[in-house]
C-alpha positions in Angstrom: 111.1 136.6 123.8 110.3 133.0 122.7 112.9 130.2 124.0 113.4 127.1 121.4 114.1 124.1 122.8 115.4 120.8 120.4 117.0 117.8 122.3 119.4 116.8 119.4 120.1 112.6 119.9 123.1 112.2 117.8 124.2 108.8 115.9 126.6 107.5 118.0 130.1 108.2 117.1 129.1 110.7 115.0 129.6 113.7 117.2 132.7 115.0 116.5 131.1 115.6 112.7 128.2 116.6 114.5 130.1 119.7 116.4 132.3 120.2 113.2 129.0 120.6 111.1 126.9 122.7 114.1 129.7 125.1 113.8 129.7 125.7 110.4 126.2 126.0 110.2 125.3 128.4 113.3 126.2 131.3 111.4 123.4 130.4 109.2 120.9 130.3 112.2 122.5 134.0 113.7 121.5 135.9 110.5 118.0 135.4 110.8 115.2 137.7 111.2 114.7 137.9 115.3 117.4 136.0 116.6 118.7 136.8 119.6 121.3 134.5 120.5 121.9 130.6 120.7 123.5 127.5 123.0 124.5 124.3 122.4 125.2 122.2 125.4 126.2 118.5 125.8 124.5 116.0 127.6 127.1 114.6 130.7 125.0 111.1 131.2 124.3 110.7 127.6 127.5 112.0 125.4 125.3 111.8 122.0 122.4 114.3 123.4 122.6 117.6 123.1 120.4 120.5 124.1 120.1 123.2 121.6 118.4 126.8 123.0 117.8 129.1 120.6 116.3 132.8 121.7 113.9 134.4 119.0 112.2 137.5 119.0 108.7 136.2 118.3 107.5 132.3 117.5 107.2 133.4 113.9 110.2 134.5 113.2 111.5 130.7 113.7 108.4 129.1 112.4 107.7 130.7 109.6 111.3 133.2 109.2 113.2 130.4 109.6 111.8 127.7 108.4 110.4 129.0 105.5 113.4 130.5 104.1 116.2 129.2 101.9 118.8 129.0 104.2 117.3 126.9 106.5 117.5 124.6 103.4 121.3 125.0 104.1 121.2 124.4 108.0 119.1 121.0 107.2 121.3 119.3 104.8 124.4 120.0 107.2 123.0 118.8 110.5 119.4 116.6 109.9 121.5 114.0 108.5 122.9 113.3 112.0 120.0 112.9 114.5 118.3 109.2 115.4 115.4 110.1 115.9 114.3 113.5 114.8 114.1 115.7 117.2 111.0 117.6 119.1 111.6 121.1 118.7 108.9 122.9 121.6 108.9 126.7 121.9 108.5 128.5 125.5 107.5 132.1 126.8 108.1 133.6 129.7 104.9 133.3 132.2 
């Protein structure tokens, strides 16, 4: 099982769009080849961050699966729009 991890830094003020357009647009992410399951959480210190965990069933199936596929095209116009700066997006394995 491979764990995503993106810190999302939302434009400020924007979040309630942000939320509006995450929730439209996880559906997209939960019909993917090897997905297992997503959260979103919100950052209490810094109300525009958000931490967004997303379990896969191998690194491929987000790098390549994902990403390469048409819908991801979908996810990225609804939700790229909103973060300042892009985020990092790292990828973790149990040891």
């Amino acid at each position: 099982m491979i764990l995503e991890i993106a810190l999302l830094d939302v434009r400020p003020g924007q979040e309630p769009d942000f939320e509006a357009a995450f929730a439209r647009a996880a559906p997209i992410i939960a019909s993917m080849k090897g997905y297992h399951g997503h959260e979103l959480q919100r950052c209490l210190e810094r109300p525009n961050r958000y931490a967004l965990l997303v379990r896969w069933a191998t690194l491929e199936d987000h790098t390549v699966g994902f990403r390469g596929s048409p819908e991801y095209q979908e996810w990225r116009a609804l939700l790229h729009h909103f973060y300042d700066p892009f985020p990092t997006v790292e990828h973790y394995a149990a040891p």
